[in-house]
C-alpha positions in Angstrom: -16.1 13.6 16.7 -16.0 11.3 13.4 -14.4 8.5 13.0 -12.8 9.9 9.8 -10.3 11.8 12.0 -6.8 12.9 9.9 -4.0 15.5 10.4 -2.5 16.1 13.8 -5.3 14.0 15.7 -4.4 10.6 17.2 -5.4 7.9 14.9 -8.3 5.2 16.6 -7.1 1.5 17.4 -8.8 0.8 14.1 -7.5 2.8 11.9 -4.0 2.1 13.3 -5.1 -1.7 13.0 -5.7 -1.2 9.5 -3.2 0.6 8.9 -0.9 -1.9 10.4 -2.5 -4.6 8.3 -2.0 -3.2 5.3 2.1 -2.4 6.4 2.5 -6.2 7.2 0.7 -7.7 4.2 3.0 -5.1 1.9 5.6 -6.6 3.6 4.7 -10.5 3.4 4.4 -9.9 -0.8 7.3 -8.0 -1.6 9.0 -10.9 0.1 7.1 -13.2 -2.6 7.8 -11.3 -5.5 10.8 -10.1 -5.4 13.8 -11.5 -6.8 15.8 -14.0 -5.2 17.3 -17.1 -5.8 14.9 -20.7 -5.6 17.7 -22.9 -4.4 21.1 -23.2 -4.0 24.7 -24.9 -5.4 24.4 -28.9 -4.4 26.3 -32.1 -4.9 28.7 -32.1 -8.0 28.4 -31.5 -12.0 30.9 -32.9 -14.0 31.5 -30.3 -17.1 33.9 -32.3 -19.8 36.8 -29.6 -19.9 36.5 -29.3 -23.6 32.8 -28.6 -23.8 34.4 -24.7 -22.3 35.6 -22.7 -25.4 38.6 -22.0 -24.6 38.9 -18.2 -23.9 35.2 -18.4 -23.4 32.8 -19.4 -21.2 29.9 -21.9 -20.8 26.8 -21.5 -17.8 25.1 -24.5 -16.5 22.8 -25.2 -13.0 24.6 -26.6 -10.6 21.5 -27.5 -8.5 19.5 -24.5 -8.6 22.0 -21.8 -9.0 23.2 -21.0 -12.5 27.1 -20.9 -12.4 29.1 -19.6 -14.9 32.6 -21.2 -16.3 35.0 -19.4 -17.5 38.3 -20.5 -19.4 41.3 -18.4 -20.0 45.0 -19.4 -20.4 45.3 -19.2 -16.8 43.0 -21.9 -16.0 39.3 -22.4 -15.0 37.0 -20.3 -13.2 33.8 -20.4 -11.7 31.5 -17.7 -10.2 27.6 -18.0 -9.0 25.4 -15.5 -11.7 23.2 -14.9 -8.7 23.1 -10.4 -7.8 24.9 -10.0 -4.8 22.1 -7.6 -4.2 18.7 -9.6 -4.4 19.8 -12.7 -5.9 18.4 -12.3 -9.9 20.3 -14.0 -12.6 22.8 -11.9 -13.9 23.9 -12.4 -17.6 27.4 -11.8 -19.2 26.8 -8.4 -21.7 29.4 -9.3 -23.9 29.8 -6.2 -26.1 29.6 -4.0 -22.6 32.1 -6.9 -21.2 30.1 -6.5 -17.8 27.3 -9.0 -16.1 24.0 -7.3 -16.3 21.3 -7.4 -13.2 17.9 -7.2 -15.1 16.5 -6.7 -11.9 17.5 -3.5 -10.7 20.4 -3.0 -13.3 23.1 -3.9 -11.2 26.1 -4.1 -13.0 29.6 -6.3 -12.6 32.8 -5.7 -14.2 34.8 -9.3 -15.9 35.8 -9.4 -13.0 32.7 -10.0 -11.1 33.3 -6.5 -8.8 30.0 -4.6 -9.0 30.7 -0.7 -10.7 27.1 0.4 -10.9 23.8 0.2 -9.2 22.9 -1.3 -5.9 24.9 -5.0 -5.4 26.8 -4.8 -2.9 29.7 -7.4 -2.8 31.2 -9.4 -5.9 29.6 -12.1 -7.8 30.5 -15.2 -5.5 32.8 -18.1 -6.5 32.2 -21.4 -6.5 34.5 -24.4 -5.8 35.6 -26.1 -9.0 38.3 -29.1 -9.1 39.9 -29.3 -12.6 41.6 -32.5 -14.1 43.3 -32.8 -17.4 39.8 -33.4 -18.7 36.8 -32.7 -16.4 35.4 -29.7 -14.3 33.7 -30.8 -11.4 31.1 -28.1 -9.7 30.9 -28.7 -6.3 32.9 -29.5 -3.2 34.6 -33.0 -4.0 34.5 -34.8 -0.9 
């Protein structure tokens, strides 16, 4: 019998080696390439409360993750602009009022709850202390 054997027949410890192989190394790079986040929120930023349009919002790094700020009436808000789903940065669509997921076009309502494609959970928040003149990012120990 060949070694070319396909169809119903057994496949030979090499060709099931190979096969393996190739699964595992499929694998190992669509770990590398896909999207995800490089790095996470650490330490503090401290955001001068004006430098927020009020009624607006501003995004900055706080370490690696970009965080969005957002100023309404009520007060100041912060959420994380990584997907929920695979971790791409998400940006604010402002004439769809909705985050966008480039990625695999996730979308978030204002509110951060996704309404469309595969994220599962909200947008996260992120711990903010507010003075009468300064946003700090961060847990404030």
């Amino acid at each position: 019998m060949s070694d070319d054997r396909r169809g119903s027949e057994k496949l030979g410890r090499r060709d099931f080696l190979a096969l393996a192989g190739g699964a595992a190394a499929a694998t190992a790079v669509s770990g590398l390439v896909a999207c995800g986040p490089s790095g996470k929120g650490e330490g503090i930023v401290e955001v001068p409360l004006e430098s927020i349009p009020e009624d607006g919002r501003l995004e900055i790094l706080w370490g690696e993750m970009p965080v969005e700020l957002r100023r309404t009436a009520d007060g100041v808000k912060a959420r994380s602009l990584w997907c929920t789903h695979s971790g791409c940065h998400v940006k604010w669509i402002a004439s769809g009022e909705m985050y966008y997921c480039p990625c695999h076009e996730g979308k978030f309502n204002a509110a951060g709850e996704p309404f469309a494609g595969p994220p599962p959970r909200p947008l996260a928040d992120v711990p903010i202390t507010v003075s009468d003149t300064m946003v700090i990012v961060g847990e404030v120990s």
